[in-house]
C-alpha positions in Angstrom: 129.9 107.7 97.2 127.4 104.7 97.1 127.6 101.2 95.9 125.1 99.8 93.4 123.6 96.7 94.3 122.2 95.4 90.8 120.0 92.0 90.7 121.1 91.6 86.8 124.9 91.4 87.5 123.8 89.1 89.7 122.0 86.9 88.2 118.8 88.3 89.9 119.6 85.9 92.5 118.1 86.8 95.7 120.9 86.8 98.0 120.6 90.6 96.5 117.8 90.9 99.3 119.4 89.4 101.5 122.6 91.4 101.1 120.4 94.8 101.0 118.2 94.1 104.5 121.2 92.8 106.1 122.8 96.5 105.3 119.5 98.0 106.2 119.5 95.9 109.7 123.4 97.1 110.2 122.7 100.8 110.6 124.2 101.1 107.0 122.1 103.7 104.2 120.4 101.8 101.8 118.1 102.8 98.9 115.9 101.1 96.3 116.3 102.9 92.9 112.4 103.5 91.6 113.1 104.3 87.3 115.0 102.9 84.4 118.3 104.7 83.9 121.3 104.6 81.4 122.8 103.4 84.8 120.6 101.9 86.8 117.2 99.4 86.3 114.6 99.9 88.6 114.7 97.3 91.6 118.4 98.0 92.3 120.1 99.2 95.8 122.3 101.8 96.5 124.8 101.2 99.9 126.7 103.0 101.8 130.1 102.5 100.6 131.8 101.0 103.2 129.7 97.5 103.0 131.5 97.2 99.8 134.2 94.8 100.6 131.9 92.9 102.6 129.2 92.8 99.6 132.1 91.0 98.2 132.2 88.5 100.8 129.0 87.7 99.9 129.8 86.5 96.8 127.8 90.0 95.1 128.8 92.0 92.6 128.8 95.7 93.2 130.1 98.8 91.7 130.7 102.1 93.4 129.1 105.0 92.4 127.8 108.5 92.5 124.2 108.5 91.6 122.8 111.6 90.6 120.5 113.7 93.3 117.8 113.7 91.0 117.5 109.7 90.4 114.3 108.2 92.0 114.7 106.5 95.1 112.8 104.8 98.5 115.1 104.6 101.7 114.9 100.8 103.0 114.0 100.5 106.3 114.8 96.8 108.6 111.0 96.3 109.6 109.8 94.3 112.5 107.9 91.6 111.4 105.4 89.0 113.2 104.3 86.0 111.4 101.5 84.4 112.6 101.7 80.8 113.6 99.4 79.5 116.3 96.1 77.0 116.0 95.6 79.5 112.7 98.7 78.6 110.7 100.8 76.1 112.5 103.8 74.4 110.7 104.1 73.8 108.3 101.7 76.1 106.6 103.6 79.0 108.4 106.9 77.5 107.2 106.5 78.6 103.8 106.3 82.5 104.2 109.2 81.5 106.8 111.4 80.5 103.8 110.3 83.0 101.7 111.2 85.8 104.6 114.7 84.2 105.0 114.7 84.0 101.6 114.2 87.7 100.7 116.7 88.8 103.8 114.3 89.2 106.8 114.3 88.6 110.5 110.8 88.0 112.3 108.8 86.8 115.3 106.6 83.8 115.3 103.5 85.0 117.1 100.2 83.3 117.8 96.8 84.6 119.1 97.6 84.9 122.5 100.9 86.9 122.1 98.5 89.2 119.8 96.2 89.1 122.2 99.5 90.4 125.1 100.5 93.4 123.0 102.9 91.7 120.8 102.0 93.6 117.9 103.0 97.1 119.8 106.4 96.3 118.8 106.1 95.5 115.4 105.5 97.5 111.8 104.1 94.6 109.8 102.0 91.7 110.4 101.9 88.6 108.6 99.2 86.4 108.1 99.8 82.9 106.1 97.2 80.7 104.2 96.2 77.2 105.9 93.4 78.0 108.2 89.5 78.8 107.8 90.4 82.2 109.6 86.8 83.8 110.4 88.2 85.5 113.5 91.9 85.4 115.2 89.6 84.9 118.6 87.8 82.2 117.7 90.2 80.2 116.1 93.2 81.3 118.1 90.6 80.9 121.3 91.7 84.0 122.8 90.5 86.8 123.8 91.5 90.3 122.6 93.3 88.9 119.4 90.6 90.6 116.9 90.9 93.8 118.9 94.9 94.0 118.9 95.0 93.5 115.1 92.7 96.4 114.8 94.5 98.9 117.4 97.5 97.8 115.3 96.3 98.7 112.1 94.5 102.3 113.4 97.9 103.2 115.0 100.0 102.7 111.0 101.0 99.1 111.4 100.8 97.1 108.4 99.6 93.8 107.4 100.3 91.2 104.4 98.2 88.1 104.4 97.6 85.5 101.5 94.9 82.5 101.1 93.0 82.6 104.4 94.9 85.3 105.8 93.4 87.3 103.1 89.4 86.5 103.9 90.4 87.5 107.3 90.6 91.6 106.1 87.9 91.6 103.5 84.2 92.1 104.0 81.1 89.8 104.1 81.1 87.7 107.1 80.9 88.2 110.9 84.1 88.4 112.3 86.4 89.5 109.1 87.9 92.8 109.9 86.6 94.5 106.9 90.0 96.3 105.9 89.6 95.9 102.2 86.3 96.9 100.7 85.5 94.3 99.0 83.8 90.9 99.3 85.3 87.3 98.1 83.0 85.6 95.6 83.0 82.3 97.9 83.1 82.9 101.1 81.8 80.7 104.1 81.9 77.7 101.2 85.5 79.0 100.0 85.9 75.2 99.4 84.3 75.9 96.1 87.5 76.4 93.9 89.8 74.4 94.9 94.0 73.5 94.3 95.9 74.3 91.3 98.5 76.8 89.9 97.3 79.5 88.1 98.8 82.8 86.1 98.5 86.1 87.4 98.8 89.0 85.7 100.5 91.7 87.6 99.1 94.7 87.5 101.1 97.3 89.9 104.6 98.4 88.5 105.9 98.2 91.9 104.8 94.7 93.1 105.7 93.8 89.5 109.8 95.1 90.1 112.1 92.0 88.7 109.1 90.2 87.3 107.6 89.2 84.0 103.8 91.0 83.4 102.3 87.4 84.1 103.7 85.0 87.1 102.1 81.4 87.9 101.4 81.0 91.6 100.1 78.0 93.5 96.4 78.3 94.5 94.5 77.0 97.6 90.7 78.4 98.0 92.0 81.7 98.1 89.4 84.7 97.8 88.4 85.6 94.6 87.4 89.3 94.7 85.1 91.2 91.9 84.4 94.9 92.6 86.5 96.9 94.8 85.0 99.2 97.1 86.9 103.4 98.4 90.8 103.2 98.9 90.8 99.4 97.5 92.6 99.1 94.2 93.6 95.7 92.3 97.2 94.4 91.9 97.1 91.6 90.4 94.2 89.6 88.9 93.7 86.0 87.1 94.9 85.2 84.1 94.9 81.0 82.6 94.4 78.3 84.5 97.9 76.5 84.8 97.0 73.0 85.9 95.2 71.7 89.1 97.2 69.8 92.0 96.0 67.5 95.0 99.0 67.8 97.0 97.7 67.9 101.4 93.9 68.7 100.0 92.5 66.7 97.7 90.2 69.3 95.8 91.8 69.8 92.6 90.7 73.1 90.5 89.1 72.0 87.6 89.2 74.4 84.0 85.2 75.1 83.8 85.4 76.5 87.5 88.2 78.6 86.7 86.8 79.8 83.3 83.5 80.4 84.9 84.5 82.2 88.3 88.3 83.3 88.0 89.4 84.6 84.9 90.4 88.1 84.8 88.6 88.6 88.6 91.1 90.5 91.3 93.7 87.9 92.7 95.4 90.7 95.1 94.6 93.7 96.0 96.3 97.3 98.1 94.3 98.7 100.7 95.1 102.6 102.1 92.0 103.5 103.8 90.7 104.6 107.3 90.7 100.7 108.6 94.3 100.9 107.3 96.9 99.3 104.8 97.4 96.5 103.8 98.6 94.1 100.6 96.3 90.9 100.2 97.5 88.1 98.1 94.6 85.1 97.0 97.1 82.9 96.0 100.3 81.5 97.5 103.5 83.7 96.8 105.3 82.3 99.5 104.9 78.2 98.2 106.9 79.2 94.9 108.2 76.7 93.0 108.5 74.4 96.2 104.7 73.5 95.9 104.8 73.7 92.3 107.6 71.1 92.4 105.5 68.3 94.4 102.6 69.1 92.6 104.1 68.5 89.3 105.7 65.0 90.7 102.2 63.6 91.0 100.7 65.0 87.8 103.4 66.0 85.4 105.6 64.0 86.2 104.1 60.1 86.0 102.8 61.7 82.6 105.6 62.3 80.8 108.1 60.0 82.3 106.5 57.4 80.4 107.0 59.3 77.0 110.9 61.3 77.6 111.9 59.4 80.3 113.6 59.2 83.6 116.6 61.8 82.4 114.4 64.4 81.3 112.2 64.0 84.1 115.7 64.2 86.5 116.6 67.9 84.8 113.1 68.9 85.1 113.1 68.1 88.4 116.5 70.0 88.5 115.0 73.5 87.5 112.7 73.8 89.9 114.0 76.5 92.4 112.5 76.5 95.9 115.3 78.6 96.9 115.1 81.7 94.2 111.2 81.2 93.8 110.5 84.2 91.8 107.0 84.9 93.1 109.3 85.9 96.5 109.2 89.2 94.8 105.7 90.1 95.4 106.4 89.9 98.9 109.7 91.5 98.9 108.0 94.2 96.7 105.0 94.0 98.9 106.8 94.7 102.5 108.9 98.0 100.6 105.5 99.4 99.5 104.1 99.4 102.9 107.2 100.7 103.8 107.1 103.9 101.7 105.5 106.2 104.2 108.3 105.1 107.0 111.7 106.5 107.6 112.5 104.6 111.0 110.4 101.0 112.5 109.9 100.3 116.4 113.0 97.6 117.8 111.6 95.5 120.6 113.6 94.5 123.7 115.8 91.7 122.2 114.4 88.5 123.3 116.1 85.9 125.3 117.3 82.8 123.4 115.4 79.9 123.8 117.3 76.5 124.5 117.6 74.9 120.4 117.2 70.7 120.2 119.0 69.9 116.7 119.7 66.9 117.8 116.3 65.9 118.0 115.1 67.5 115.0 118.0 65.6 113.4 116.6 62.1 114.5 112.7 62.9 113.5 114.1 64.3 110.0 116.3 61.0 109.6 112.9 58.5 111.0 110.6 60.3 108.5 113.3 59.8 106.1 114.2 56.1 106.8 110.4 55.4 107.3 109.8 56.6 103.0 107.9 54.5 100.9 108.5 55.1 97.3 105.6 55.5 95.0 105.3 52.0 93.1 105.4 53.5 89.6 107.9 54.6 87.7 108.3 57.7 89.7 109.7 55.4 92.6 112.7 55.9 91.6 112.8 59.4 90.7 111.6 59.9 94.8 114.2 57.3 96.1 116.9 59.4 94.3 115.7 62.8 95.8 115.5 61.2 98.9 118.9 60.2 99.1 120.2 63.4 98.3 118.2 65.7 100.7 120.3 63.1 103.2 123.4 64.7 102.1 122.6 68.1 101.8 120.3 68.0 105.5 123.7 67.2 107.5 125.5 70.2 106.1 122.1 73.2 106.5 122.0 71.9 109.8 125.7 71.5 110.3 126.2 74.8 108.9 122.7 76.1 111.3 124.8 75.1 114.7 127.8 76.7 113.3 126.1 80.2 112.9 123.7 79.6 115.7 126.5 80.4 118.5 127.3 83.9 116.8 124.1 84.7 115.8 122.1 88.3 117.1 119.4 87.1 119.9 116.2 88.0 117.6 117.8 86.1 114.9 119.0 82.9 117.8 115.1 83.3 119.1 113.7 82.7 115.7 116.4 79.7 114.5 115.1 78.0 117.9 111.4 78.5 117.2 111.5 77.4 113.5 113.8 74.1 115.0 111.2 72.9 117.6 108.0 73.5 115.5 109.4 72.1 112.7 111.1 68.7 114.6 107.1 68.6 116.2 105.7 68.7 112.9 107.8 65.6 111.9 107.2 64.1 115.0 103.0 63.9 114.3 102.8 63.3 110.7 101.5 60.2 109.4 99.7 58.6 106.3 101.1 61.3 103.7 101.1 60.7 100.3 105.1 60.3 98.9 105.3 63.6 97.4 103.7 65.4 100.7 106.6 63.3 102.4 109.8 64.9 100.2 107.6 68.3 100.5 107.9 68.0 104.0 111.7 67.4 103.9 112.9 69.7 101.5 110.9 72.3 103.7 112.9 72.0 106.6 115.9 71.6 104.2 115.7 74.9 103.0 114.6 77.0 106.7 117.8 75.8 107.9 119.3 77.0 105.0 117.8 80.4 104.0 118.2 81.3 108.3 122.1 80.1 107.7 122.5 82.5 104.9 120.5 85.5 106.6 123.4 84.7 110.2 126.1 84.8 107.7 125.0 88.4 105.9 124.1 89.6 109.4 128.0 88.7 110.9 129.6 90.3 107.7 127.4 93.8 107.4 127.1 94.5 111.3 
């Protein structure tokens, strides 16, 4: 017997993922089904049927089961995953594929150039590399030595690597220094500056990366690589569709329509790789910013627009629907991470590492000076920001209540990580000055939700081991 996991009865709410790689981690079986059934849709789990009570406890709904032996399905495996941080990506541009990891169920280590550069990498199945950084070579901007070479011993021996934005130039061809694993070179790419900051549509063009998704999907952009023709064992995923509206928000460089028109539309926006110099899934936009960065780029374009024709209610209940939390471009990367998956039945576990001593109090005082020291914009949206503000006071004494509480239970990977993402994060606070208001409530919200999305991977983690 097997219990069926479905995202629909679920309101396709990702504490599915979490609930499914917390089994996975657990020793438990768990499968992905692959095809459209009278039963089942494709995207669904299937767990071993003693994690059904404590699917419950979860707050899922789950039915038990006996699937037939013929019904497609891909065994899910607990990967190891390192996410680059370092000079290349440090927080907070790490921090967003940090929440959509802990978003979509998954425990990693935050690595830099010189850990890559020690053999971190020997111990992990997938590697991955976040946008934020002019990334020519790990070495150069990591300034190590060895880093380049690790990645490349990593990929030869089956490891696996995701990257968006900058992390994506970084494995394509046509500079000194890339790695060349995709066969394929960016239309910009020493002046990548060129394009510039928007959100755009995608159109999905990979049934597997597209699982839980509509055919088109808008994604915030930064500079990413925009690739034309595709050389052996490269094939397109996804690729541009409409321009969606340009933003400003950290890099003032906003996308305008006639660059889009004229070097986007309907080019390759990611892409697969399989060959000899390994695999790979490459991303030129931002899946992991979801609707976090598409939130704070609206409140300082959308926003001042049409306050001033609906108001400050319908501006309140916009504000509302954005999700940070169930972003639904997550998916690529959860659908991402179980294709490079595919050919594995078992990943490498490191050595658990020790747990490093975790300062919440001081993160709480650098959270509450950055909060206290907010200056409303002083337009009508002032007062939209004042009343976020007020309530990410409220709700950032219970995530990191609630992160203390499941901090002293927690597994020692899982401890490691909660203390890493609380020191780099209470740093980042510490340094930041002259934002704009918007960058500011980013910021917040950001940390909000890490505390929360790591609170919520410790609680599936207790229940399912």
């Amino acid at each position: 017997m097997m219990i069926r996991l479905p995202w629909y009865d679920n309101g396709d709410r990702l504490q599915v993922a979490i609930a499914a790689n917390a089994a996975a981690r657990a020793g438990y079986s768990v499968f992905r089904v692959l095809a459209d059934t009278a039963v089942f849709e494709k995207g669904d789990y299937l767990i071993d049927a003693p994690a059904a009570d404590r699917l419950l406890e979860l707050g899922l709904s789950a039915q038990t089961c006996s699937p037939d032996p013929s019904l497609a399905t891909q065994q899910i495996v607990a990967p190891r995953i390192a996410l680059l941080a370092g000079a290349c990506s440090a927080y907070p541009y790490y921090g967003y594929y940090a929440l959509a990891l802990l978003r979509l169920g998954y425990v990693f280590t935050i690595v830099d150039g010189e850990d890559i550069a020690r053999g971190v990498l020997d111990t992990h199945d997938l590697l991955v590399l976040p946008g934020g950084f002019s990334n020519w070579t790990l070495d150069l901007k990591e300034n190590t030595r060895g880093a380049d070479d690790a990645v490349r011993h990593f990929l030869l021996r089956g490891g696996t690597v995701i990257g968006s934005c900058g992390g994506a130039y970084y494995f394509s061809r046509g500079r000194p220094g890339w790695l060349g694993v995709a066969d394929a070179r960016p239309l910009n790419t020493q002046e990548y500056l060129r394009s510039g900051v928007g959100v755009l549509t995608c159109s999905i063009l990979d049934e597997r990366l597209g699982f839980g998704l509509p055919p088109t999907l808008e994604i915030a952009y930064f500079h990413g690589p925009v690739w034309d023709e595709l050389g052996e064992a490269t094939e397109a995923l996804m690729e541009f569709r409409d321009y969606y509206g340009h933003g400003r928000l950290f890099i003032n460089n906003p996308l305008s329509r006639d660059v889009f028109e004229r070097d986007m539309r309907g080019r390759i926006a990611a892409l697969r790789t399989h060959g000899k110099r390994g695999r790979s899934i490459l991303f030129s936009p931002h899946p992991e910013m979801g609707d976090l960065l598409r939130k704070y780029m609206a409140f300082e374009t959308y926003i001042p627009h049409y306050q001033a024709i609906r108001g400050d209610l319908v501006m309140r209940e916009t504000l509302a629907t954005f999700r940070p939390d169930e972003s639904r471009s997550f998916l690529l990367i959860l659908n991402a991470i179980e294709e490079l998956a595919r050919e594995r039945s078992a990943f490498a576990r490191p050595d658990q590492p020790p747990t490093a001593p975790c300062d919440s109090k001081r993160l709480h005082a650098e959270w509450m000076a950055r909060a206290d020291a907010f200056v409303p914009s002083a337009n009508d949206t002032g007062r939209l920001e004042t009343e976020l503000l007020e309530g990410f006071k409220i709700r950032f004494a219970h995530v990191l209540s609630e992160f203390e509480r499941h901090r002293t239970n927690a597994k020692p990977d899982l401890a490691q990580m909660g203390s890493r993402l609380i020191t780099d994060i209470t740093q980042s606070l510490a340094r930041k000055t002259g934002q704009r208001p918007a960058e500011i409530l980013l910021e917040l919200e950001l940390a909000c939700l890490i505390l929360d999305g790591w609170s919520q991977v410790a609680a599936a983690d207790r229940l399912l081991s």
